[in-house]
N, C-alpha and C positions, 0 to 999 in steps of 0.2 A: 550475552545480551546486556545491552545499559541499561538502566536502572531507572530511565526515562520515555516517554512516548510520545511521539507529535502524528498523534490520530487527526484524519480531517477525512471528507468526504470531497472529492476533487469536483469541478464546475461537471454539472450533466452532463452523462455521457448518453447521445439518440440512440435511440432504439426502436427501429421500424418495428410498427404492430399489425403491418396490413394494409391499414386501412389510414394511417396516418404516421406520427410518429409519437417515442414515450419518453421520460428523461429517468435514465436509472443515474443511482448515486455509489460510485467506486470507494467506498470508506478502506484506505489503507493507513498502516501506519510503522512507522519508522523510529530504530532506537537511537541513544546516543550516538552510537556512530556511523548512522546514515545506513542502518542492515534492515534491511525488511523483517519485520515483528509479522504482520497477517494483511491479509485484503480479504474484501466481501465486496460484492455488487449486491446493490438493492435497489429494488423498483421505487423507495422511502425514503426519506431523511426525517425519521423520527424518535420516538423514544424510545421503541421496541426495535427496530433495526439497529439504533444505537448501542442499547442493551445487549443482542445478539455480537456484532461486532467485535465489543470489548471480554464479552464472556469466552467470545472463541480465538481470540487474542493471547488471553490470560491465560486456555486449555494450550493451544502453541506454546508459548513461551513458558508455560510451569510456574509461573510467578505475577503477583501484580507490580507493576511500578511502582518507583516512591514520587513521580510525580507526571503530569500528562497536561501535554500543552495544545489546545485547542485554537479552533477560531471564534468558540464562545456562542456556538449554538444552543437552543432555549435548552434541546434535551440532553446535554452531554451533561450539567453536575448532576439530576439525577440519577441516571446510566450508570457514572463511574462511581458513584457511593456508594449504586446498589449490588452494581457487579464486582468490582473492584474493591469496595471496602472505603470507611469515610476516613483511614489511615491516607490513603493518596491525595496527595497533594493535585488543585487544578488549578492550571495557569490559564489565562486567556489570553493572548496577546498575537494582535494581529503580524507584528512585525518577527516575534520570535515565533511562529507558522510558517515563514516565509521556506524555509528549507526543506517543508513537507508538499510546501507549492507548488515549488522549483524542481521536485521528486516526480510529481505530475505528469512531468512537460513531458518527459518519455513517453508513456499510454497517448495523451492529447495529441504529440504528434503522427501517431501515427492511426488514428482514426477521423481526424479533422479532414484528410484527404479524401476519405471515402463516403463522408457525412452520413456518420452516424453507422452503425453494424443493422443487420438482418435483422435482430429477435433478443431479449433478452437474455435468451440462451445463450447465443454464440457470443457476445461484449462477456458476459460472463469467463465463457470460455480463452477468449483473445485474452483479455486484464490476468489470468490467472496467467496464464502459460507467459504470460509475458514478463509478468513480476518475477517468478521462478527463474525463467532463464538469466533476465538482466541479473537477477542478485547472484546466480550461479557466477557467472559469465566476469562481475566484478571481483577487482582488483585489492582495493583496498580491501584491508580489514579494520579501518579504525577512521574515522573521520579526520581528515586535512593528513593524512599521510601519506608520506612522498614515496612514488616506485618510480624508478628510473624507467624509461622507456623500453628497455630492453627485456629488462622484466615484466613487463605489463605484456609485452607482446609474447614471451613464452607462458607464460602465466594463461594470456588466451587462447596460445594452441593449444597449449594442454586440457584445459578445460572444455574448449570446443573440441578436438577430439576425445572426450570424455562423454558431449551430448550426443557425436556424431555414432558411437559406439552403440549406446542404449536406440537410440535410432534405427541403426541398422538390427540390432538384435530384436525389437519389435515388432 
């Protein structure tokens, strides 16, 4: 993993409650080179979700960062000092987030068609299996690195028949 994190909580995602609807907050985040670190769904975007977040980040990856680049939310410096340690560097910058954004767009498209998931259970559910399979499923191992085509497409059968395997055996 790099050495770096671009945590953010992506635009609400709906969530029918019944009777209306609810906006939960997907906080994922991604290392240097574009690998998925952790996701969480949260019904919050607070201090204590935040805190949660980055502490079960840090249990994943075994380590805290040397630095974490937000979009500069009230709760995030204290979260990452207290979870993280006041060794980590925190960046704010709207324009160096953009890549954590643009990470989004995956999930967002494919729940924007349906508006909004059933319960927070199930967008829980969708976001996880989702994150897991895309990072499975990619190619690259290192941000801006080139596979030729031919590679990418054995690279995904293999792989896809590797999800298709645990599938059938379950």
């Amino acid at each position: 993993m790099g050495l770096s994190w671009l945590p953010s909580p992506s635009d609400p995602t709906t969530a029918s409650d019944g009777d209306g609807s609810q906006d939960s907050y997907l906080y994922r985040a991604i290392d240097a080179d574009g690998n998925l670190v952790d996701s969480l769904l949260s019904e919050t975007r607070d201090m204590d979700a935040a805190k949660r977040f980055f502490a079960q980040a840090r249990t994943v990856v075994g380590h805290a960062p040397e630095k974490v680049t937000t979009d500069g939310h009230d709760a995030y410096p204290r979260a990452i000092r207290e979870t993280l340690g006041p060794e980590v560097r925190h960046r704010t910058s709207r324009y160096m987030n953009n890549r954590m954004e643009q990470d989004h767009r995956g999930i967002k498209q494919r729940y924007y068609p349906m508006r909004g998931f059933g319960s927070v259970d199930a967008a829980a559910r969708f976001c996880t299996a989702h994150d897991e399979l895309r990072d499975h499923l990619r190619y690259r191992q290192h941000l801006n690195e080139v596979v030729s085509l031919a590679d990418q497409r054995r690279l995904f059968q293999e792989r896809w028949g590797e999800v298709c395997a645990v599938l059938q055996a379950a």
